[in-house]
C-alpha positions as CSV (number, residue, x, y, z in Angstrom):
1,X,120.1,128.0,96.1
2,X,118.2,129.3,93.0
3,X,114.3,129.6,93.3
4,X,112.8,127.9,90.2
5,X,109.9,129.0,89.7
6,X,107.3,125.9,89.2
7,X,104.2,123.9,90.3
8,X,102.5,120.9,91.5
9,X,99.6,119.7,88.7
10,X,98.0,117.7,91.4
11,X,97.2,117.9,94.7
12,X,95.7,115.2,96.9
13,X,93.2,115.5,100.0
14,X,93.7,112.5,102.1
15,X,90.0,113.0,103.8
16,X,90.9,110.3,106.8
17,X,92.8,107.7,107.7
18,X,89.7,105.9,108.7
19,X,88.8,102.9,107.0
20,X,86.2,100.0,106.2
21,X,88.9,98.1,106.0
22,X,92.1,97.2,108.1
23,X,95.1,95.6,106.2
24,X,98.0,94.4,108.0
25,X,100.0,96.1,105.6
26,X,98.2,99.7,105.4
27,X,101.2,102.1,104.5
28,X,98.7,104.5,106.9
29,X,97.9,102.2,109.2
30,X,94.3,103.2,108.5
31,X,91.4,101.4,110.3
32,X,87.4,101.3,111.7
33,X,88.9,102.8,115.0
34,X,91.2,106.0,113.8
35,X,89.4,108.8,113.9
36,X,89.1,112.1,112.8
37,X,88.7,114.1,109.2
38,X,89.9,116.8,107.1
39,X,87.1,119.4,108.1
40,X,84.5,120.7,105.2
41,X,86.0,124.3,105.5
42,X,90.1,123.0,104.8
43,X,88.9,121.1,102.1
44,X,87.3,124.3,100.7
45,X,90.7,126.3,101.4
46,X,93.0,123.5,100.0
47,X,91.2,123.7,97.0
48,X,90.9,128.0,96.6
49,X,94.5,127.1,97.3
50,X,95.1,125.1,94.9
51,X,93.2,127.1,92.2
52,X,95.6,130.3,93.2
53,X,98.4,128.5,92.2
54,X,97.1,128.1,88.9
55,X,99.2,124.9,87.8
56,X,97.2,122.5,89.7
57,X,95.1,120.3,87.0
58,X,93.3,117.5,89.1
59,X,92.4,116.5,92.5
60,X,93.1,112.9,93.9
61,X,90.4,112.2,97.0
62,X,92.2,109.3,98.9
63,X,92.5,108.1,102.9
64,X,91.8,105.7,104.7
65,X,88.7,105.2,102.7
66,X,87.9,108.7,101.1
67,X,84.0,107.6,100.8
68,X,83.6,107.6,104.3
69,X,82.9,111.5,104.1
70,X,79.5,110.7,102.9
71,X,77.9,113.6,101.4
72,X,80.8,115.2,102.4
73,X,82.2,113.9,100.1
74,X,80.4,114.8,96.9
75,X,79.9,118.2,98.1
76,X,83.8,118.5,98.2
77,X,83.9,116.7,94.3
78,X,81.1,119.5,93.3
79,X,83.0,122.3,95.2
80,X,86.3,121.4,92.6
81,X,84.1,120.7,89.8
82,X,82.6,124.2,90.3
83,X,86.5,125.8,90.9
84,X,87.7,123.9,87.1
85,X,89.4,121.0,89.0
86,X,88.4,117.4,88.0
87,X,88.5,114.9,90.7
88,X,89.5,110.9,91.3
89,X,88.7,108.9,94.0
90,X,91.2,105.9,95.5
91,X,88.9,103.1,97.4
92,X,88.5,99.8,98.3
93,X,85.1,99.3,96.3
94,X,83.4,98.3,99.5
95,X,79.9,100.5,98.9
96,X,79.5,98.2,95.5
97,X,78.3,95.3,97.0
98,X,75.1,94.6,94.3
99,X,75.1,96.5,90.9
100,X,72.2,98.6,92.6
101,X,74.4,99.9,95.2
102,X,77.4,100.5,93.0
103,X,75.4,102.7,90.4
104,X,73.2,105.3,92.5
105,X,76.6,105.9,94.7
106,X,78.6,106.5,91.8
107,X,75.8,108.4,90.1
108,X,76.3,110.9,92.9
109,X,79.8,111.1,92.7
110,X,79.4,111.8,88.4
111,X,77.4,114.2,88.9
112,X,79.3,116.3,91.3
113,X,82.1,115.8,88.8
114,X,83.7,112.8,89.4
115,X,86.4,111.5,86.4
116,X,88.3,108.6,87.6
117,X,87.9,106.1,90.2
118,X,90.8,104.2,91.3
119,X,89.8,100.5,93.1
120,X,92.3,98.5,95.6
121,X,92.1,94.9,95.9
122,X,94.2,92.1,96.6
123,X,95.1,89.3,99.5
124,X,95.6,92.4,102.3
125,X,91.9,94.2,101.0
126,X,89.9,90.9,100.2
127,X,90.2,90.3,104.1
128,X,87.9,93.2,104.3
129,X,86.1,93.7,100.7
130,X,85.5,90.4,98.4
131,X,87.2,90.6,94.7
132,X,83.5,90.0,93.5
133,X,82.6,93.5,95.3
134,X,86.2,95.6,94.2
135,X,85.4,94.2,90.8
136,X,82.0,95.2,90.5
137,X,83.3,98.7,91.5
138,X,85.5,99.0,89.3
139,X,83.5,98.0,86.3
140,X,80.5,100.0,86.8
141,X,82.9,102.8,87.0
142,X,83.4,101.8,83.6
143,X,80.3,101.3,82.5
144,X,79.3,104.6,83.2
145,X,81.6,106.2,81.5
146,X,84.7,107.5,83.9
147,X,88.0,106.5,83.8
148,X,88.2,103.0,86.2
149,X,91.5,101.5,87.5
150,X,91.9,98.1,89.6
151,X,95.2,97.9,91.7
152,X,96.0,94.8,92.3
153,X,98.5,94.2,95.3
154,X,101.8,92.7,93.5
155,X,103.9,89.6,95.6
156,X,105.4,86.5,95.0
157,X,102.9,84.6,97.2
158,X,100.1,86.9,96.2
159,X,97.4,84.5,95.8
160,X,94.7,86.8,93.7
161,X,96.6,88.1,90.9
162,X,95.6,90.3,87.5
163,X,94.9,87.0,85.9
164,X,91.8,86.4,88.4
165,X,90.1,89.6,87.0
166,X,89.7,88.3,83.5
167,X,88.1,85.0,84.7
168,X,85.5,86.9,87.2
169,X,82.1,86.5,86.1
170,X,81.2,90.4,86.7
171,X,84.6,91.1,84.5
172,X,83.7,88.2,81.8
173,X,80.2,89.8,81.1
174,X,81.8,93.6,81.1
175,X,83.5,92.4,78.2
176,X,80.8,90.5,76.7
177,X,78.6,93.7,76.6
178,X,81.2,95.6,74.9
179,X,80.4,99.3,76.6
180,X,83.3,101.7,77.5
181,X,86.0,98.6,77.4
182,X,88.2,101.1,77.1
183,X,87.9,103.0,80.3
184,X,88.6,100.3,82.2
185,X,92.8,99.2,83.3
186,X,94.3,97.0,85.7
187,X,97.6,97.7,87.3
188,X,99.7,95.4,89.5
189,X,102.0,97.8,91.9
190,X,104.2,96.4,94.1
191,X,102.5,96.0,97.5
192,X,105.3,96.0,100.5
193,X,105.5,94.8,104.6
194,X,105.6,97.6,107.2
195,X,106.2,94.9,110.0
196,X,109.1,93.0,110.5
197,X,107.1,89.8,111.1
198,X,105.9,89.2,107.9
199,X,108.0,89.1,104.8
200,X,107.1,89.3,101.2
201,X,109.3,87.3,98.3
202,X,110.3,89.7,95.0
203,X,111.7,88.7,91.6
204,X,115.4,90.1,91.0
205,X,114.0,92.1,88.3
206,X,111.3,93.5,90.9
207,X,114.1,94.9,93.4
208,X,116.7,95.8,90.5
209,X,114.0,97.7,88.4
210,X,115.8,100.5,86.6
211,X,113.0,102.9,88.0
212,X,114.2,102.7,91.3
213,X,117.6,104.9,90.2
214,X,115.7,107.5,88.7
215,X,114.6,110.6,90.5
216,X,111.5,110.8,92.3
217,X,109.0,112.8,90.5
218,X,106.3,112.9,93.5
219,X,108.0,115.8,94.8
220,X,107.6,119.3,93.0
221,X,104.7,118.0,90.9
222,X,102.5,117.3,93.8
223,X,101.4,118.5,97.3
224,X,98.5,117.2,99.4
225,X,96.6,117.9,102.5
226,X,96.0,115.4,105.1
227,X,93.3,114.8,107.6
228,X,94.8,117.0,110.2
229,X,94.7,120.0,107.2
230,X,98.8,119.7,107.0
231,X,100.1,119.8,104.2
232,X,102.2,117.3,102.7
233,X,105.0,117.3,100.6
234,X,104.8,113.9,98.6
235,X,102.2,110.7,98.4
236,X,105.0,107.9,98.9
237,X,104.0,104.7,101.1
238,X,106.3,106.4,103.4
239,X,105.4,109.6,104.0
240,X,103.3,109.5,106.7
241,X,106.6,108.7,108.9
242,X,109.1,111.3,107.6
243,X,108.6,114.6,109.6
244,X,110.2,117.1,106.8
245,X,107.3,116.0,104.4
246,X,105.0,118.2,107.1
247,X,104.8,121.5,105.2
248,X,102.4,123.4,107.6
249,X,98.6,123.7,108.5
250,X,96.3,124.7,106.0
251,X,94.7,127.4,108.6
252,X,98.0,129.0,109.3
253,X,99.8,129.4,105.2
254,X,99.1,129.0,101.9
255,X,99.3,126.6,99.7
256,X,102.0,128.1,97.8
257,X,104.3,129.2,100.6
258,X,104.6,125.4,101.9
259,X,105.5,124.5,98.0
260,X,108.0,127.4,97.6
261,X,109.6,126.6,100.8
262,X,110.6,123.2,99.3
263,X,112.9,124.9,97.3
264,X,115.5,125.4,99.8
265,X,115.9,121.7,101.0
266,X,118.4,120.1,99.2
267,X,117.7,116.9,100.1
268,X,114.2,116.5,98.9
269,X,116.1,118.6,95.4
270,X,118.3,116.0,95.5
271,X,115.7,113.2,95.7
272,X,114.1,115.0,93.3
273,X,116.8,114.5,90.7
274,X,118.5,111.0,91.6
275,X,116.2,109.3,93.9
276,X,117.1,107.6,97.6
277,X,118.8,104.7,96.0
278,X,121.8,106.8,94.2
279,X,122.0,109.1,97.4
280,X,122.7,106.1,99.3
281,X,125.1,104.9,97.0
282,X,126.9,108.1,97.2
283,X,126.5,108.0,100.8
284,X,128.4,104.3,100.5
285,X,131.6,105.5,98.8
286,X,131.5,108.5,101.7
287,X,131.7,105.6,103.9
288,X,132.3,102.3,103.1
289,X,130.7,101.0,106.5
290,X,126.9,102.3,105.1
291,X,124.8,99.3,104.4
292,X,122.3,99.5,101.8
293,X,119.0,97.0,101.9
294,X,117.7,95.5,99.0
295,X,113.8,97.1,98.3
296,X,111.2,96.5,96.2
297,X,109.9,99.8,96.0
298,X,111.8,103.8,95.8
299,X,109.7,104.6,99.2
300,X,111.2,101.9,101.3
301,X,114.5,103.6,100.4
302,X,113.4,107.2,101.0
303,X,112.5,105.9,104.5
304,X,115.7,104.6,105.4
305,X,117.7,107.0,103.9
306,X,115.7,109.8,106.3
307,X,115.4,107.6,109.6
308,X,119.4,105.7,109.4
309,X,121.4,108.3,111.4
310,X,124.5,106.9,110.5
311,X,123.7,107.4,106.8
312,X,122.0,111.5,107.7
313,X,125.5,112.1,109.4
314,X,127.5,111.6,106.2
315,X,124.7,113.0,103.9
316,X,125.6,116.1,106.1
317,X,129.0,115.9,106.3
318,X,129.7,115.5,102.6
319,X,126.7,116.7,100.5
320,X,128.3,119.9,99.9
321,X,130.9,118.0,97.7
322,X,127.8,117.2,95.1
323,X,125.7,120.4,95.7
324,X,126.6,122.2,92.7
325,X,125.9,119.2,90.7
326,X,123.0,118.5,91.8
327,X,121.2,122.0,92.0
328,X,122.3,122.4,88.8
329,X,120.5,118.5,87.4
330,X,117.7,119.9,89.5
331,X,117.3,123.3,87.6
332,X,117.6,121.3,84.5
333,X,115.0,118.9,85.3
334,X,112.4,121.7,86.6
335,X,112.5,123.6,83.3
336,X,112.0,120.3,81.1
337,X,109.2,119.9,83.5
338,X,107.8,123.9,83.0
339,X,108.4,122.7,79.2
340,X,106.6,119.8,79.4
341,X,104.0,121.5,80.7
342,X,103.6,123.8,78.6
343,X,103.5,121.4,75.9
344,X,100.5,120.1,77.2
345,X,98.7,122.9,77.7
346,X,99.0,123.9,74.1
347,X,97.8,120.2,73.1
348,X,94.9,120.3,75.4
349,X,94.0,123.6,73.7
């Protein structure tokens, strides 16, 4: 297979997968009780790293709950800062409990460079952090000039929805102040089960979303380390579970050799291109006996795609039949990418 020479523009350090928090739901299955950390010294390498592979533009600080570091924490934000990397931070808002609280955390954070902070709320997190508190993050993220995104975990029986925000009384007087009302954006992702005892209702358009037969462009634009100082090859909801997303340890290869080394698996170059759905689909008229679920979300797919073994035996026994296709959709698609980037490189200049 042709090497095509490329990048990620991100990389993400999931710090731990402990957490203040413990949904039922947690694609990690983060808690209070899991311990261990990414150590101060592989965050330092992931990020020298990342800064020899000269295509990486941001870092994403996630877990677990990322702010569990501490000082750690900040010290890793200012480390980036100080190597040209802006950082965001995905959380569950729980340190914002009164305005006081919220501001001198974050003030740390700014000044060490943070740019974004990305808040998670919903049924699953309100268990643990009140909307009042998520909110509040959120918006003083806001006021203080970053970049401030509220997720808001998307079902049919999803009892706090988007709407909620704009009746909250910390939201209502964001707005009536008028400051940096701009920075602030709420998203509604789809939020899935990862236990076969509870089951969550979707709209048709929901699990027949065009963007679930596209490609999946996690892979070849990112890489991340996580809290054993592995690193990782996508951030899907399923990764965690899907051994060939392991790239190596951080203490034993670089950055760039567990990126390059991507190159020569066909099926993440074929996820790549297509997505899990149209694999499976292809894998269906190999063999008419393959059953395909109905998901939500292009993860849920990936996952049973890797872990069916009925469906990896015909992927193997008949991928060849589609190789030459797809390496060359997957050339294609990493030189409009190399364009693109380009493109914005000369815009940002």
């Amino acid at each position: 297979m042709k090497v095509v020479e490329y990048g990620p523009d991100c990389i993400s350090i999931i710090t731990t997968y402990r957490c203040t928090a413990e949904c039922k739901e947690c694609c990690f299955e983060c808690g209070p009780h899991v311990l261990g950390r990414i150590s101060n010294e592989q965050i330092r390498n992931a990020i020298d790293q990342a800064i020899e592979m000269e295509s990486v533009k941001f870092i994403v600080w996630t877990g677990g709950e990322c702010t569990m570091l501490g000082d750690d924490l900040v010290k890793g934000i200012q480390y980036a800062t100080d190597c040209g990397l802006p950082s965001r931070i995905v959380s569950n808002g729980g340190w914002a409990r009164t305005d006081k609280m919220a501001q001198e955390f974050l003030k740390k954070l700014i000044n060490a460079g943070l740019v974004e902070l990305n808040i998670s709320t919903g049924d699953n997190h309100q268990q643990f952090v009140k909307p009042d508190t998520a909110i509040r993050a959120a918006v003083t993220g806001a006021q203080m000039g970053i970049s401030s995104v509220i997720s808001v975990e998307k079902t049919n029986e999803a009892k706090f929805n988007p709407e909620d925000i704009q009746t909250n009384k910390i939201y209502k007087r964001f707005l009536s102040e008028g400051r940096n009302v701009d920075k602030f954006q709420v998203i509604n992702p789809v939020w899935v089960s990862f236990h076969r005892d509870t089951k969550y209702g979707y709209k048709d358009n929901e699990l027949d979303n065009p963007e679930l037969r596209k490609g999946c462009d996690n892979i070849y634009t990112f890489i991340g380390v996580n809290p054993s100082g592995n690193y990782i090859g996508c951030c899907g909801l399923t990764m965690r579970y899907i051994p060939s997303m392991n790239l190596g340890s951080v203490d034993k290869i670089s950055m760039k050799k567990a990126y390059d080394d991507q190159y020569h698996d066909f099926i993440k170059r074929w996820i790549f291109t297509e997505g899990a759905l149209k694999i499976l689909e292809q894998a269906k008229l190999w063999d008419e006996d393959i059953k395909i679920p109905r998901f939500p979300h292009n993860c849920l797919y990936c996952a049973y795609m890797y872990h069916d073994k009925k469906v990896q035996k015909v992927i193997m026994d008949n991928y060849r039949k589609v190789e030459d296709r797809i390496n060359s959709e997957f050339e294609s698609k990493i030189e409009w990418f190399k364009v693109r980037a380009d493109k914005n490189i000369l815009q940002l200049g």
